[in-house]
N, C-alpha and C positions, 0 to 999 in steps of 0.2 A: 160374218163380215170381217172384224179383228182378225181371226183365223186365218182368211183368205190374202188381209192384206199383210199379213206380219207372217204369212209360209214363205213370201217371195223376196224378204229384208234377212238380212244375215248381219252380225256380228255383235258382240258380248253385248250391248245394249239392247238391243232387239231381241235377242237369246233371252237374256232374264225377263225382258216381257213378257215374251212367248211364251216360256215355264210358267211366270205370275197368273197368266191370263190362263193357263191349262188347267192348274192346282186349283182355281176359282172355279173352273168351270165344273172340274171334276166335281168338287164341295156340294155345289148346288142345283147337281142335275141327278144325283142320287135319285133314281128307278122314275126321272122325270122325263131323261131323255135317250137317243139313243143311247144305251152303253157299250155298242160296239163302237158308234165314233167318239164316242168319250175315248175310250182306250186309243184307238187312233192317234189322236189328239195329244194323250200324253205319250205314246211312245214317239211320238216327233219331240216331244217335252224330254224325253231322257235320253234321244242323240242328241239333243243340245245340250243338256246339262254334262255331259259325257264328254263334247266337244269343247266345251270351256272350261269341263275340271271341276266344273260346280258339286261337289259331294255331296252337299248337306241338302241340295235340291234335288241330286239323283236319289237319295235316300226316300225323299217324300214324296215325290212321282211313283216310286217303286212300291212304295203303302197304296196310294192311292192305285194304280194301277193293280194291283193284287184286290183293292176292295170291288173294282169295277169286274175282274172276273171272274170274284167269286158269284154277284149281280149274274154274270153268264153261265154261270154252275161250273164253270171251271175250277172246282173246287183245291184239286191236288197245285195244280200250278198255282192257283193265288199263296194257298199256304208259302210253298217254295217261293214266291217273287217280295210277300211280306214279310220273312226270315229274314230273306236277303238286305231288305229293306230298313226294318229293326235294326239288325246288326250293327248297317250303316252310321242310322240316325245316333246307336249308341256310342259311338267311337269320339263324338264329338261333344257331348255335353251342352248343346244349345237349347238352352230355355223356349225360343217359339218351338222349334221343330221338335220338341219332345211333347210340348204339348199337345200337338198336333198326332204325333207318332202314337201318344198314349189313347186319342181318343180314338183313332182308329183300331189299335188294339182292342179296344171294349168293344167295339162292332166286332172282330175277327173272334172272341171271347163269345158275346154273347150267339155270335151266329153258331159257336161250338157246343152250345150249353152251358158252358163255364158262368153261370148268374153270379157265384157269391164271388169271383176273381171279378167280373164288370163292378160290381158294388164296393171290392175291395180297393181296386183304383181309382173309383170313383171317392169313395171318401178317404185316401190320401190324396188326391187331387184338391177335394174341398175345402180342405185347411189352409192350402196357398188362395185359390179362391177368394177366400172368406179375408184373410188379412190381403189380397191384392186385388180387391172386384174388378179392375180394367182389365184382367188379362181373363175373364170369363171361362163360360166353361159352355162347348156349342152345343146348341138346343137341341137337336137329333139327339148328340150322346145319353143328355139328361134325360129325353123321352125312354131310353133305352133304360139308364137306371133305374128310371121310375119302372118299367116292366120286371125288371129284375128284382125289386124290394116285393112284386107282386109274387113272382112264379116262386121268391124262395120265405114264403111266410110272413112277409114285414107288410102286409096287406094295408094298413092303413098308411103306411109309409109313403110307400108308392101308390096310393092313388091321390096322396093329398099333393104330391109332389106332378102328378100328370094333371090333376084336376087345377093346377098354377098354371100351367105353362097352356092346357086349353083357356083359361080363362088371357093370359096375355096375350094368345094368338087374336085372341076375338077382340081386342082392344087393340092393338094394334091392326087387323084388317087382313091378319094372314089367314085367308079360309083354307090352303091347301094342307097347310101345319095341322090346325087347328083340327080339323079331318081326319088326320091322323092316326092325331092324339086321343077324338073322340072313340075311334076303331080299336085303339089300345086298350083304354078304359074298359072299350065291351069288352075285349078278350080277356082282361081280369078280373072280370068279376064274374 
């Protein structure tokens, strides 16, 4: 509905909407929903972002649209469109968007095998973390690291760190999380 009403509204105000509400969407429909209109969706996101000049937002569209087609197995092009993307986001040094940059990183990482490089960002990431808990660190990525302490020997690591984050799903009331987390766990052990 957003979508529909905010495709027919133009101009920089509306445009950062647009992108806002894309980057959201994309976040939390990861293999929930379609991901051909997810891509849709942001590639309307990055001729806006493109139309205003917004870089640091063409940057994170360009992550996220590379995560959505690798989701389609479009494997060679997402590599190519998240390079481009990286690169982007590197030029500017901005604290949200690298964090953001990094945690998809460790999705493009772990989907390559790369476990001890996802574990290695992940624990320089946790020491900002740790001295700035507001700025978090998003659950998907940390389910991932916790697979990755598994696949590369840190067995107790990683399932004491997945066996947290199902126990907060089910307290908070998130069963699709939670589900997971628990499908995780059986594959590591």
């Amino acid at each position: 509905k957003v979508r529909d009403d905010l495709s027919n509204l133009h101009g920089d105000g509306v445009d950062a909407l647009f992108i806002d509400m894309a980057v959201k969407t994309s976040k939390v429909s990861t293999a929930r929903q379609s991901t051909t209109e997810v891509v849709d969706l942001l590639e309307e996101a990055l001729e806006r972002s493109l139309k205003t000049r917004d870089r640091k937002s063409e940057a994170l569209i360009r992550m996220h649209i590379a995560k959505n087609e690798w989701l389609l197995n479009h494997y060679n092009r997402a590599m190519k469109i998240f390079k481009q993307g990286w690169a982007l986001a590197n030029r500017y040094g901005d604290e949200r968007l690298m964090r953001s940059a990094m945690a998809l990183r460790m999705y493009f990482s772990f989907w390559q095998g790369r476990y001890s490089d996802v574990i290695q960002y992940y624990e320089n990431a946790v020491s900002d973390v740790e001295t700035r808990p507001e700025k978090g660190f998003p659950q998907l990525a940390t389910i991932t690291v916790g697979q990755c302490y598994t696949y590369t020997g840190k067995i107790t690591q990683g399932l004491g760190m997945l066996d947290a984050i199902r126990q907060s799903c089910r307290k908070e009331g998130d069963l699709h999380t939670e589900a997971f987390v628990v499908s995780t766990l059986h594959s590591a052990v």
